[in-house]
N, C-alpha and C positions, 0 to 999 in steps of 0.2 A: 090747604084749600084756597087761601086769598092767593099765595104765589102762581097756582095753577090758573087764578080766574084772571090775575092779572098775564100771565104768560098769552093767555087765547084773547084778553081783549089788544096784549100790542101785537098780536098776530096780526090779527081782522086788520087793526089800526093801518101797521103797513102793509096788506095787502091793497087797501083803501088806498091809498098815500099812490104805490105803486100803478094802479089802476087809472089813478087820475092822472097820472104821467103818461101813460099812455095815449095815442094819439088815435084818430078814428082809424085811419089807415091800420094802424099796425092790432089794432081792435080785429079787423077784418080779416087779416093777415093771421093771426092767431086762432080765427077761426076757423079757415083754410088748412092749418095745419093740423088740425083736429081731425077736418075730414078726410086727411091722408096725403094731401096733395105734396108733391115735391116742389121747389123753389120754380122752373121751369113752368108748371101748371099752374101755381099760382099767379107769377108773372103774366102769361098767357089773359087766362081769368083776368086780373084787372089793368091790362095793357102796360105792364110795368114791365123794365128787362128783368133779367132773375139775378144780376147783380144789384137791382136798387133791394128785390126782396131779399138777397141775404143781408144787404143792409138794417135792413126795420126788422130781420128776424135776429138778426146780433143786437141793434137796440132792444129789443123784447127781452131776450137773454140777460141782458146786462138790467134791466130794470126788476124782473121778476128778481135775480138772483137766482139762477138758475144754470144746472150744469150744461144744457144741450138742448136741442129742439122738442125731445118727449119729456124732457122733464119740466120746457112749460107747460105743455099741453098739459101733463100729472098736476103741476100748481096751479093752474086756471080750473079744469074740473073739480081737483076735490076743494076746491075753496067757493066753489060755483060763479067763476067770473065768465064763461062760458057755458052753454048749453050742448 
């Protein structure tokens, strides 16, 4: 039981940790990809080219620890850092 409670409090921990790493931009960028949008539309939406957003979505990638673009959006809903 204590392994397990310690296992989900250094979950939270770094998910915390990783969250504060994140920047407001790529905050919003994360939410964007939530709502379906492709690199292009996103870009679009916040006057960015869609090479700076694969940029902030490859940082997102690399900070969550994540395999690809749906499995941040998977790590941000079920940990609820997104709505």
């Amino acid at each position: 039981m204590e392994l397990l409670l310690i296992f989900f409090i250094e979950t939270y921990v770094n998910l915390y940790i990783f969250m504060e790493k994140i920047t407001e931009r790529e905050k919003i960028i994360l939410k964007l990809i939530a709502l379906g949008l492709d690199n292009k539309e996103i870009g679009e939406n916040m006057a960015i080219s869609s090479h700076t957003v694969k940029a902030h979505i490859s940082s997102i990638i690399n900070k969550l620890n994540a395999k690809n673009r749906t499995n941040v959006v998977y790590i941000a809903l079920k940990n609820k850092l997104i709505k």
